[in-house]
N, CA, C and O of each residue as an XYZ file, in Angstrom:
628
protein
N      92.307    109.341    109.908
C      93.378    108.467    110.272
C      94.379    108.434    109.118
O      94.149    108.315    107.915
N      95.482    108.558    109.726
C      97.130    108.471    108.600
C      97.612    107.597    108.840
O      97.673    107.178    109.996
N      98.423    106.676    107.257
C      98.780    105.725    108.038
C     100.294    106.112    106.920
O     100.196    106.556    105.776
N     101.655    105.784    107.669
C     102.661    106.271    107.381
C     103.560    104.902    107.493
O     103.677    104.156    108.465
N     104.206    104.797    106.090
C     105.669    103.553    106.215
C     106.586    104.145    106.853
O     106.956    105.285    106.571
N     107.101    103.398    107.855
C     108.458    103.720    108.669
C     109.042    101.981    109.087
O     108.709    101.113    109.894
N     110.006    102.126    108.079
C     110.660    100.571    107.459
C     111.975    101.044    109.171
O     112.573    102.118    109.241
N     112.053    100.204    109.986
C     113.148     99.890    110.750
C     114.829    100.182    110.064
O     115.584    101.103    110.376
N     115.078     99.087    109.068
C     116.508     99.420    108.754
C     116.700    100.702    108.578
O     117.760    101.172    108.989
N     115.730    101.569    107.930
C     116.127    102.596    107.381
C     116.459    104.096    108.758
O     117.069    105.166    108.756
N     115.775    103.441    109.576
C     115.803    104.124    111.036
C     117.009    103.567    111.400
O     117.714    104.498    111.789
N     117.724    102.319    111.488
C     118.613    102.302    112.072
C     119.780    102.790    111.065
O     120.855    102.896    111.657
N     119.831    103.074    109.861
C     120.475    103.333    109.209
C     121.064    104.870    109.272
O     122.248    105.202    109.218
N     119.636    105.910    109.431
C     119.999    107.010    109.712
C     121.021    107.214    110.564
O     122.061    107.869    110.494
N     120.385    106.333    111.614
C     120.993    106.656    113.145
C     122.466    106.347    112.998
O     123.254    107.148    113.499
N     122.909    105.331    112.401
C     123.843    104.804    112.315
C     124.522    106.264    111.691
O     125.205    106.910    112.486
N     124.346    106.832    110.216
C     124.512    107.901    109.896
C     125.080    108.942    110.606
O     126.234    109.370    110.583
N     123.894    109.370    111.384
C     124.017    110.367    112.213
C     125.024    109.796    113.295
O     125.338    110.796    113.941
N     125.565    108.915    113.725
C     126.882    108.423    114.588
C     128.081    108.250    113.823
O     129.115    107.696    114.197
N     127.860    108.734    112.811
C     128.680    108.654    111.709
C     129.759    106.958    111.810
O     130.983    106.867    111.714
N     129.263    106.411    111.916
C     129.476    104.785    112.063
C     129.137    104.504    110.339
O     128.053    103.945    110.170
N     129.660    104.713    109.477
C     129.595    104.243    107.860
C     129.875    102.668    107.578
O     129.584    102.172    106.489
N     130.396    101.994    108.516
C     130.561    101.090    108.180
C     129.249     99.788    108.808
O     128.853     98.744    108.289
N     128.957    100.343    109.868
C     127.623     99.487    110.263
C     126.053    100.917    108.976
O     124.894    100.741    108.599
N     126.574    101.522    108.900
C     125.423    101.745    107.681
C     125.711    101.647    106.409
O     125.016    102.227    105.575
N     126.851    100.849    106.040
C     127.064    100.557    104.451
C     126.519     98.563    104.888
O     126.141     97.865    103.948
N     126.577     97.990    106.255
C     125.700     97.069    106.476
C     124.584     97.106    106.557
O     124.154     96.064    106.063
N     123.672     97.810    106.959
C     121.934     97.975    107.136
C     121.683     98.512    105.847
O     120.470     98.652    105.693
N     122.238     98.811    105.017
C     122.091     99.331    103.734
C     121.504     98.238    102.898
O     120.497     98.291    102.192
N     122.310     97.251    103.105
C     121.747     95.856    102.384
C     120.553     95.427    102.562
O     119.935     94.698    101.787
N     120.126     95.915    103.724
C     118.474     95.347    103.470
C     117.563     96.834    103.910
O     116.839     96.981    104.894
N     117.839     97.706    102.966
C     116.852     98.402    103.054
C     116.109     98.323    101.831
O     116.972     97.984    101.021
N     115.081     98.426    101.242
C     114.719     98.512     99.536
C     114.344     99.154     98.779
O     113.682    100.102     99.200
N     114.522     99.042     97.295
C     115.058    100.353     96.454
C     114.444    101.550     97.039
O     114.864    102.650     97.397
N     113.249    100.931     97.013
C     112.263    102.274     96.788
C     112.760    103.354     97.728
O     112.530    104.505     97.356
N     113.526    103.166     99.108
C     113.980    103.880     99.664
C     115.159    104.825     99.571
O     115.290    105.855    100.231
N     116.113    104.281     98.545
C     117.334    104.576     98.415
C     117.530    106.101     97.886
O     118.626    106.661     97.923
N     116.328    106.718     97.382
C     116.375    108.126     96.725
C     115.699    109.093     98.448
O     115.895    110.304     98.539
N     115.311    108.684     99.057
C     114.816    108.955    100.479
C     116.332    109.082    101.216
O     116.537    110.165    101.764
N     117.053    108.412    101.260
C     118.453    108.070    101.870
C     119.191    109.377    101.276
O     119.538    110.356    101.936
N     119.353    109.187     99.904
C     120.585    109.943     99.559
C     120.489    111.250     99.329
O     121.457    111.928     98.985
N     118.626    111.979     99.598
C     118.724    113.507    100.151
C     119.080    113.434    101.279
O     119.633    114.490    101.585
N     119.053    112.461    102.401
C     118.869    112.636    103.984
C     120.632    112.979    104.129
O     121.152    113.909    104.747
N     121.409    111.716    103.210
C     122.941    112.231    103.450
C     123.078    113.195    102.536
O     124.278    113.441    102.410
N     122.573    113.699    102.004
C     122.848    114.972    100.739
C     122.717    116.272    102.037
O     123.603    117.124    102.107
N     121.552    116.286    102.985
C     121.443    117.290    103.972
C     121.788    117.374    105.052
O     121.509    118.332    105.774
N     122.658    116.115    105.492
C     123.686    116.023    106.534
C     125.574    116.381    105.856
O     126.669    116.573    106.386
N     125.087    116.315    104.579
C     126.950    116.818    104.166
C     127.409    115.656    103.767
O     128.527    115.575    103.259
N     126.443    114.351    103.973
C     127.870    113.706    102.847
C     126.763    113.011    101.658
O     125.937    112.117    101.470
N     127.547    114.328    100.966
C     127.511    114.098     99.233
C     128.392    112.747     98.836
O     127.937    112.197     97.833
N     129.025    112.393     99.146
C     130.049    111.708     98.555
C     128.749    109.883     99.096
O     128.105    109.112     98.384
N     128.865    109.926     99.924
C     127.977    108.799    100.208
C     126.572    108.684     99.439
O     126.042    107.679     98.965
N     126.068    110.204     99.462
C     124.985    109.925     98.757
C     124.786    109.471     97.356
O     123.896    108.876     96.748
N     126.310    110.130     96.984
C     126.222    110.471     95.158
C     126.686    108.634     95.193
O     126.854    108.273     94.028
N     126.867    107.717     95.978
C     127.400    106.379     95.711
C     125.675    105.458     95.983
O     125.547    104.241     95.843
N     124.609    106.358     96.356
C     123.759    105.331     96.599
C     122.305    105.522     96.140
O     121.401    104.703     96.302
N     122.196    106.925     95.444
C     121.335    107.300     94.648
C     120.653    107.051     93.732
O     121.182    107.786     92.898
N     119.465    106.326     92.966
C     119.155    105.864     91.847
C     119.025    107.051     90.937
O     119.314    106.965     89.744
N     118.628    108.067     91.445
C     117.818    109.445     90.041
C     119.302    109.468     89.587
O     120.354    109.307     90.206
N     119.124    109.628     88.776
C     120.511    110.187     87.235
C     120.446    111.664     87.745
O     121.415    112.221     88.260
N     119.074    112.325     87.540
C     118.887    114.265     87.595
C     119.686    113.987     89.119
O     120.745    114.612     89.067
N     119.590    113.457     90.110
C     120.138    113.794     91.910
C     121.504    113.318     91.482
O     122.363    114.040     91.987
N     121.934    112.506     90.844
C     123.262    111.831     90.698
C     124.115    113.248     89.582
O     125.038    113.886     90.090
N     123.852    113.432     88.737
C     124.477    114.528     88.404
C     125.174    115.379     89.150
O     126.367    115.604     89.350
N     123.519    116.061     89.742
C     123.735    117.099     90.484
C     125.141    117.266     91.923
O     125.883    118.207     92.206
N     124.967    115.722     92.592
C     126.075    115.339     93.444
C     127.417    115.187     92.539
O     128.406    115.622     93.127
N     127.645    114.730     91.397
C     128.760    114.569     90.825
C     129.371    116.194     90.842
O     130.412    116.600     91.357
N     128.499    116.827     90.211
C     129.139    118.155     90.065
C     129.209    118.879     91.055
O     130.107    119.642     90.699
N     128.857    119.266     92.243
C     129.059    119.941     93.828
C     129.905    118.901     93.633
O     130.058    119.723     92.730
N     130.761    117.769     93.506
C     131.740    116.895     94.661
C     132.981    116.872     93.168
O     133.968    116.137     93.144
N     132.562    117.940     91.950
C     133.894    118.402     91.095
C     133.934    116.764     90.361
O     134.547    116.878     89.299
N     133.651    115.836     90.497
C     133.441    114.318     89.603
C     132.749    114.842     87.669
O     131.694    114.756     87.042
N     134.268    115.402     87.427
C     134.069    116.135     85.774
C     133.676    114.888     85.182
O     132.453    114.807     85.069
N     134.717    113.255     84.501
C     134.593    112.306     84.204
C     133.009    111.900     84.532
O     132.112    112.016     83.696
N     132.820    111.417     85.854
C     131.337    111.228     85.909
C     129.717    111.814     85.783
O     128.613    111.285     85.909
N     130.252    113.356     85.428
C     129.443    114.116     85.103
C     129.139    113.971     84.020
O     128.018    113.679     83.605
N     130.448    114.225     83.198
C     130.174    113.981     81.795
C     129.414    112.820     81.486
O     128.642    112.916     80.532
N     129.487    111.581     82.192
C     129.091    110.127     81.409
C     127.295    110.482     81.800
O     126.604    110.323     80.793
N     126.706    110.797     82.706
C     125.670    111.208     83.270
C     125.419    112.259     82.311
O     124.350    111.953     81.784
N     125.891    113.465     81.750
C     125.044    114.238     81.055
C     125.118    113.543     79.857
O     124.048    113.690     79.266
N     125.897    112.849     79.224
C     125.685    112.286     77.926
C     124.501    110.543     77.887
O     124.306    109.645     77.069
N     124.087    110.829     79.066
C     122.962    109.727     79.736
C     122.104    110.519     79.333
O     121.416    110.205     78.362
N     121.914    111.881     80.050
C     120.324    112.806     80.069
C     120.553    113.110     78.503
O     119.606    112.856     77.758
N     121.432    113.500     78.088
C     120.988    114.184     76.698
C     120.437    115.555     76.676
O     120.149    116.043     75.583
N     120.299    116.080     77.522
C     119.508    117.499     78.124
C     120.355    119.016     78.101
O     120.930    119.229     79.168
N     120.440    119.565     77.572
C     120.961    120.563     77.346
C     121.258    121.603     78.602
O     122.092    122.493     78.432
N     120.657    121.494     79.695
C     120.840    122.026     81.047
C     122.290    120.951     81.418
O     123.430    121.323     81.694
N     121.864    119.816     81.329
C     123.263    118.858     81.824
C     124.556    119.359     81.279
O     125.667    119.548     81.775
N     124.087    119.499     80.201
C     125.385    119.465     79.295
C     126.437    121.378     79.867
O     127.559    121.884     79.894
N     125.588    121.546     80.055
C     126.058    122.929     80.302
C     126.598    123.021     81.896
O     127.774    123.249     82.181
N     125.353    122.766     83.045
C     126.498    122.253     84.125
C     128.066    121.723     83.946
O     129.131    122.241     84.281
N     127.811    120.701     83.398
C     128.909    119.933     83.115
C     130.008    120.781     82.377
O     131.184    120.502     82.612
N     129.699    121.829     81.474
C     130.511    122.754     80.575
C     131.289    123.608     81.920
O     132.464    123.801     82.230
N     130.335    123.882     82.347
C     130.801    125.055     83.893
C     131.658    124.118     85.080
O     132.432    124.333     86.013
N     131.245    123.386     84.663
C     132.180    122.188     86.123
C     134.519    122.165     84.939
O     135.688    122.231     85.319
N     133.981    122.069     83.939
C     134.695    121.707     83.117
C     135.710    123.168     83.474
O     136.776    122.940     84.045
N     135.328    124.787     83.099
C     135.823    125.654     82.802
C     136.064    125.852     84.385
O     137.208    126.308     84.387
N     135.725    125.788     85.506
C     136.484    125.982     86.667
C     137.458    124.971     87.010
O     137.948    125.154     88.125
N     137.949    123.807     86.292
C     138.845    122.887     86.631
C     139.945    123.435     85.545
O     141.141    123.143     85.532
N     139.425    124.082     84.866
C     140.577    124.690     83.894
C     140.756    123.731     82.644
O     141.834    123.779     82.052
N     139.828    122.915     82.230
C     139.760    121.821     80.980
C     138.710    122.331     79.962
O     137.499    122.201     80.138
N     139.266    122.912     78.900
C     138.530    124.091     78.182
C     137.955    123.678     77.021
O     137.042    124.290     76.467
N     138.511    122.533     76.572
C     138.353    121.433     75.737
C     137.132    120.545     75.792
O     136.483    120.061     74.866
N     136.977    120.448     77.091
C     136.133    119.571     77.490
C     134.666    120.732     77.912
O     133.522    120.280     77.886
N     134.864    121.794     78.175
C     134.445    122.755     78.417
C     133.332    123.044     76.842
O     132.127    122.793     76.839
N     133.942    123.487     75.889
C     134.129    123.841     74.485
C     133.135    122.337     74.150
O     132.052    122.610     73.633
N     133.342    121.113     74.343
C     132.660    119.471     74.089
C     131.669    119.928     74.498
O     130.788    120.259     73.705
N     131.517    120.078     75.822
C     129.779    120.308     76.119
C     128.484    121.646     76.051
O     127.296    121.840     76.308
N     129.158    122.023     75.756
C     128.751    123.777     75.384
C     128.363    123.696     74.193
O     127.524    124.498     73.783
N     128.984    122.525     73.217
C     128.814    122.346     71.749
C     127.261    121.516     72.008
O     126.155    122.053     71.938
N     127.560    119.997     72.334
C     126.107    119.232     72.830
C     124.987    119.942     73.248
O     123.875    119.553     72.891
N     125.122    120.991     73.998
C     124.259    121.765     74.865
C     123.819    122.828     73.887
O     122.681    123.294     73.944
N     124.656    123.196     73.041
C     123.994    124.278     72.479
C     123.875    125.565     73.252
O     122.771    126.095     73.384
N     124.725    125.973     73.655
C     124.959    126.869     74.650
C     126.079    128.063     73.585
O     127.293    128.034     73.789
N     125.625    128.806     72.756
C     126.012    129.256     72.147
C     127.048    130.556     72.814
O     128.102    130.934     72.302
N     126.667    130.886     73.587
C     126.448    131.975     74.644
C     128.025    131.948     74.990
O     128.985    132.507     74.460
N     127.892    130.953     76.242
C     129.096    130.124     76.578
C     130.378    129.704     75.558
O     131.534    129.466     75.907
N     130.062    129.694     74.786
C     131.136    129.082     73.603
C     131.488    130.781     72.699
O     132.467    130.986     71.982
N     130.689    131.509     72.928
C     131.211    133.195     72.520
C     132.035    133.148     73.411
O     133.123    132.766     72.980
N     132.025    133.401     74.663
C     132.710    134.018     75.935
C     133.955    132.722     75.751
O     135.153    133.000     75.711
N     133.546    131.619     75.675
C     134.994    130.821     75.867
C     136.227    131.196     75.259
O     137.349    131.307     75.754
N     135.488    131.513     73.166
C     136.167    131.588     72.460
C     136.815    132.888     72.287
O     137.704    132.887     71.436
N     136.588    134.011     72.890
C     136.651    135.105     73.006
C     138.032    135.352     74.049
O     139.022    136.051     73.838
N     137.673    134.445     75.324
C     138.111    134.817     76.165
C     139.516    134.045     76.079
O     140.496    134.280     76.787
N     139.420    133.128     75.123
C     140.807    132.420     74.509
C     141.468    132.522     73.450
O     142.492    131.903     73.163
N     140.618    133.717     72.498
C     140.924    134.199     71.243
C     141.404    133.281     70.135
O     142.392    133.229     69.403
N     140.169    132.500     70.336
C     140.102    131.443     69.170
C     139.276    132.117     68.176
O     138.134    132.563     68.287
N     140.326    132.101     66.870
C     139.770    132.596     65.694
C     138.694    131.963     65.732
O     137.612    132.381     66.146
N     139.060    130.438     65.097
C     138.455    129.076     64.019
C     137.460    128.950     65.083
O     136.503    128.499     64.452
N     137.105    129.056     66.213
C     135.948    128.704     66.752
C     135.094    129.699     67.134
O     134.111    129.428     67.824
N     135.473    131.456     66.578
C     134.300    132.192     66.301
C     133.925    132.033     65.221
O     132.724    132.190     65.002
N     135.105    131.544     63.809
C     134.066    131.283     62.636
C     133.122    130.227     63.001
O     131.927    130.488     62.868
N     133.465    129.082     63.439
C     132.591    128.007     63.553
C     131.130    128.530     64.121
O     130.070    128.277     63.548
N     131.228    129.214     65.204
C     129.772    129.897     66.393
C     129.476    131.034     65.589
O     128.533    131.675     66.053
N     129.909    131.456     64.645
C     129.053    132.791     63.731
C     128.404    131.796     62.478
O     127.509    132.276     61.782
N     128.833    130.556     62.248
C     128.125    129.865     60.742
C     126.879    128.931     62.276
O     125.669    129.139     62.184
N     127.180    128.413     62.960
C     126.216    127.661     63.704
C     125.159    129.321     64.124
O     124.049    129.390     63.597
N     125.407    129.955     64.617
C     124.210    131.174     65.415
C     123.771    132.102     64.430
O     123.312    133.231     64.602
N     124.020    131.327     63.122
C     123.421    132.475     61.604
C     122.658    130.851     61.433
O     121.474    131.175     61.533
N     122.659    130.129     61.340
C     121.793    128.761     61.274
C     120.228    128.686     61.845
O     119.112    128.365     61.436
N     120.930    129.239     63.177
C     120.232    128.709     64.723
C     119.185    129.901     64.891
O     118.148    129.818     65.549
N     119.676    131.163     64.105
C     119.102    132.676     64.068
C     119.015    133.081     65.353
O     117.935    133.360     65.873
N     120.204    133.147     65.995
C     120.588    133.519     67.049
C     121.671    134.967     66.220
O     122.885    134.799     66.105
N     121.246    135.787     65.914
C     122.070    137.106     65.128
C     122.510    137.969     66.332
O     122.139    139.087     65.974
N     123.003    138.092     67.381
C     123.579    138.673     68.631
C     124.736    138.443     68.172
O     125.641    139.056     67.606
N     124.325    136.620     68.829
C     126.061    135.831     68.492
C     126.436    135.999     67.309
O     127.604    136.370     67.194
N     125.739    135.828     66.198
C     126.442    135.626     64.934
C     127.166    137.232     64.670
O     128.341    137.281     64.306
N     126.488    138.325     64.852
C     126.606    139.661     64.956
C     128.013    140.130     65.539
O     128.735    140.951     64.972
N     128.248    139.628     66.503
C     128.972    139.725     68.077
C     130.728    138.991     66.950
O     131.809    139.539     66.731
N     130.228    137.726     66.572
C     131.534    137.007     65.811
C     131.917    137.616     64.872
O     133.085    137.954     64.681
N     131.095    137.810     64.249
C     131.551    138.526     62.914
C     132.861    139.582     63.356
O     134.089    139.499     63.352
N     131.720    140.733     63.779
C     132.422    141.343     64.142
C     133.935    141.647     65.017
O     134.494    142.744     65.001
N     134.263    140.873     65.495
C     135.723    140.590     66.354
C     136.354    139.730     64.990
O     137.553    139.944     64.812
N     135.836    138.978     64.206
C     136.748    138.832     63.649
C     137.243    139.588     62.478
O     138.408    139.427     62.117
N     136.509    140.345     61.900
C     136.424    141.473     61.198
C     137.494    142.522     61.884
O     138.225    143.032     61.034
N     137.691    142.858     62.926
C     138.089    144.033     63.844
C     139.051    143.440     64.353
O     139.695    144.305     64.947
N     139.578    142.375     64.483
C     140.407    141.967     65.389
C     141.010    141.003     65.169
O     141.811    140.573     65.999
């Protein structure tokens, strides 16, 4: 014998969902409880609305992830500088360099340690001062590719 929670609001909530009626399910919302709310915001994460979900989500890791599919650079950023995690920080670097904010791009690539990324940035923008900077950090880090890779362009070029 199985015995399975199936809480009502949250049934009428879907449904409501799925009638795409948002405004009688931003009401049944109020009494559904927490524990459910990470249950909810894959269910609208796999019906397409990100945007609802990323507003009702508790996980930080699921809340990220919606910030960045829905292009939310500002709120990404405040969320990866939450995780502290070097995967975040680098999403967030890549969300940054397709909006065309290189700066901000270059900020989290630095946090992240994404040495890699910050060759190709600086390269691809022909920033002297920030291949010296990534050849003294990846001779540190003994990452000798990168440090190898800097030198050299600036030596040559």
């Amino acid at each position: 014998m199985y015995s399975y929670e199936l809480l009502q609001p949250v049934l009428h909530y879907q449904q409501a969902v799925l009638e795409q009626d948002f405004n009688r399910a931003d009401d049944l919302f109020k009494n559904i409880p927490s524990s459910a709310h990470l249950k909810l915001a894959k269910f609208l994460e796999i019906n397409e609305y990100k945007d609802h979900a990323y507003r009702i989500t508790p996980d930080p890791a699921h809340k990220l992830s919606l910030a960045i599919e829905l292009a939310l650079l500002d709120d990404a950023l405040e969320l990866a500088k939450a995780s502290g995690k070097a995967s975040s920080w680098k999403q967030v670097g890549d969300l940054a360099l397709t909006k065309g904010y290189f700066d901000v791009a270059e900020k989290c690539f630095k946090e992240g340690k994404d040495l890699s990324s910050l060759f190709l940035l600086y390269t691809a923008t022909s920033n002297r001062e920030g291949l010296k900077e990534l050849q003294e950090i990846a001779l540190t880090e003994g990452i000798m590719n990168i440090a190898f890779l800097s030198n050299y362009l600036l030596v040559h070029y």
